[in-house]
C-alpha positions in Angstrom: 10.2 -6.5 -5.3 9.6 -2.7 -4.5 9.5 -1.1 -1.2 8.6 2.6 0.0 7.0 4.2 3.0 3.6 6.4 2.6 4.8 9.3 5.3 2.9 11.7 5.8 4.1 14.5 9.1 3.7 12.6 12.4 4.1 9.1 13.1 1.7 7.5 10.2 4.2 5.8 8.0 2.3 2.7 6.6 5.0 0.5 4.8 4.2 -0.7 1.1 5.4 -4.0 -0.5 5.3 -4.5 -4.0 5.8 -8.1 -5.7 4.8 -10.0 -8.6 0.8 -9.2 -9.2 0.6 -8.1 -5.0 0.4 -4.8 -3.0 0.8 -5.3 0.7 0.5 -2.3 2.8 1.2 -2.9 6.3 0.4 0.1 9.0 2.2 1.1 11.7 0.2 -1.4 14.2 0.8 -4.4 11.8 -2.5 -4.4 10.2 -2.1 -5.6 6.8 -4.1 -5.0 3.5 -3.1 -7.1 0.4 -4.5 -6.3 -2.9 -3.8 -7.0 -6.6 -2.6 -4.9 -9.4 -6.1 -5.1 -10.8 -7.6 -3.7 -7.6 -5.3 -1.2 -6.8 -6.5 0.2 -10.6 -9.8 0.2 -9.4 -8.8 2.4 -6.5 -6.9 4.8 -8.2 -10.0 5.3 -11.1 -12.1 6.0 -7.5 -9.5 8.6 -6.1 -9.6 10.9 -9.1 
């Protein structure tokens, strides 16, 4: 399992999770997104 914070200056800090075939990012109210390896590709390929 890999763990690392996305900060950014001022309080955004969203918290990301990696295990097994999962990405969980979790914000700093607790609202959770959970994607797959797969679609994380697919949202890198869209950022570029």
């Amino acid at each position: 399992m890999k763990k690392f914070n996305l900060c950014s200056e001022g309080k955004c800090c969203p918290e990301v999770t990696v295990e097994n075939d999962e990405v969980i990012i979790v914000d700093d109210d607790g609202g959770k997104v959970k994607l797959t390896r797969e679609q994380v590709k697919i949202l890198w390929e869209n950022l570029k």
